[in-house]
C-alpha positions as CSV (number, residue, x, y, z in Angstrom):
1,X,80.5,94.9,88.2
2,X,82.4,95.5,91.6
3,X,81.2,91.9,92.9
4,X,83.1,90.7,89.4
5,X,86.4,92.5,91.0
6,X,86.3,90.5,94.6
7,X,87.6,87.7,93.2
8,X,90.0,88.9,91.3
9,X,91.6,91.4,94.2
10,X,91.5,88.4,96.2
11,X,93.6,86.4,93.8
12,X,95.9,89.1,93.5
13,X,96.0,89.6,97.0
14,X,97.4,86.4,97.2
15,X,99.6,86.3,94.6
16,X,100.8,89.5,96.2
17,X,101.8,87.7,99.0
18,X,103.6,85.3,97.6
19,X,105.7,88.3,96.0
20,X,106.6,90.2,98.8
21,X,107.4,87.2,100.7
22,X,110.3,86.3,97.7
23,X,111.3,90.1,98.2
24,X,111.2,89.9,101.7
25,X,113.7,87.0,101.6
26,X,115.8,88.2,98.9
27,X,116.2,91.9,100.9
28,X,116.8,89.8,104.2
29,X,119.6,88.0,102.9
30,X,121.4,91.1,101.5
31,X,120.8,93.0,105.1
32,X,121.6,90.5,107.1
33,X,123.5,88.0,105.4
34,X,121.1,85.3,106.7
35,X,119.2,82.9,104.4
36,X,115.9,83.3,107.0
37,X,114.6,86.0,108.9
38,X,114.3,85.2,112.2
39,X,110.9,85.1,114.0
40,X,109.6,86.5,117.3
41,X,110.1,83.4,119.1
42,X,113.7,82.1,118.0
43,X,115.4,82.2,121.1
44,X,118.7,83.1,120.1
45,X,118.1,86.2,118.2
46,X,118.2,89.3,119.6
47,X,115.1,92.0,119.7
48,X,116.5,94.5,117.7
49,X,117.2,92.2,114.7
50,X,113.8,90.5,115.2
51,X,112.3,94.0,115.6
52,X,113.9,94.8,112.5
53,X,113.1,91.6,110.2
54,X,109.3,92.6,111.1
55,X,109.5,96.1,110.4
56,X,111.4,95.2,106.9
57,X,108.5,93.0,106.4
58,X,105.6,95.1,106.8
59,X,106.9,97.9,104.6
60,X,107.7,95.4,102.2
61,X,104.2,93.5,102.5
62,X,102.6,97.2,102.7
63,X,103.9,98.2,99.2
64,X,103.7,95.2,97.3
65,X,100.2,95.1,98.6
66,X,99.3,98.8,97.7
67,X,100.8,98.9,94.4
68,X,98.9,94.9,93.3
69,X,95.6,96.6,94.5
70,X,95.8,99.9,92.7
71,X,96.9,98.5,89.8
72,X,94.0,95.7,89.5
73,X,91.8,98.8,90.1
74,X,93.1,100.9,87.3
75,X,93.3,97.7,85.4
76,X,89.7,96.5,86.1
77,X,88.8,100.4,85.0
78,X,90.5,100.2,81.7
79,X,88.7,97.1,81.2
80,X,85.0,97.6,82.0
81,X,85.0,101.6,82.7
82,X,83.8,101.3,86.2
83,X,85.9,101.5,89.3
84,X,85.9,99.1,91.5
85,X,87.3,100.5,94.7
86,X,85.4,103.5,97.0
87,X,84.5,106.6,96.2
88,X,85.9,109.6,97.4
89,X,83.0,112.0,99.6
């Protein structure tokens, strides 16, 4: 059964992404007032904003990525009563 749930956490890992990338943007734009992040290698940008833009990013890639795989876990449990992830020792 855990070979059924690759798949599907893959899928929702990308769909994930594609969330936290619309966050992301949407929680840029109210911090910054810009309509794009800037990236590491935009010359004009200083380091603290671009340090801050990544660290934004993570957290928000982090939690959205977190919270999509422990609910298709707990999902995939209700479903077939077997847990998909590891196993605590």
């Amino acid at each position: 059964m855990k070979l059924l749930y690759r798949p599907l956490g893959m899928l929702f890992g990308a769909l994930g992404g594609f969330l936290a990338t619309a966050i992301f943007g949407q929680i840029w734009k109210l911090v910054a007032g810009d309509k794009e992040a800037p990236s590491a290698t935009m010359r004009n940008r200083a380091w603290t904003e671009i340090l801050m833009a990544a660290a934004i990013q993570g957290a928000i890639f982090g939690l959205v990525k977190a919270a999509i795989d422990r609910g298709g876990a707990k999902g995939f449990q209700k479903l077939t009563g077997e847990w998909p992830g590891d196993e605590e020792d």
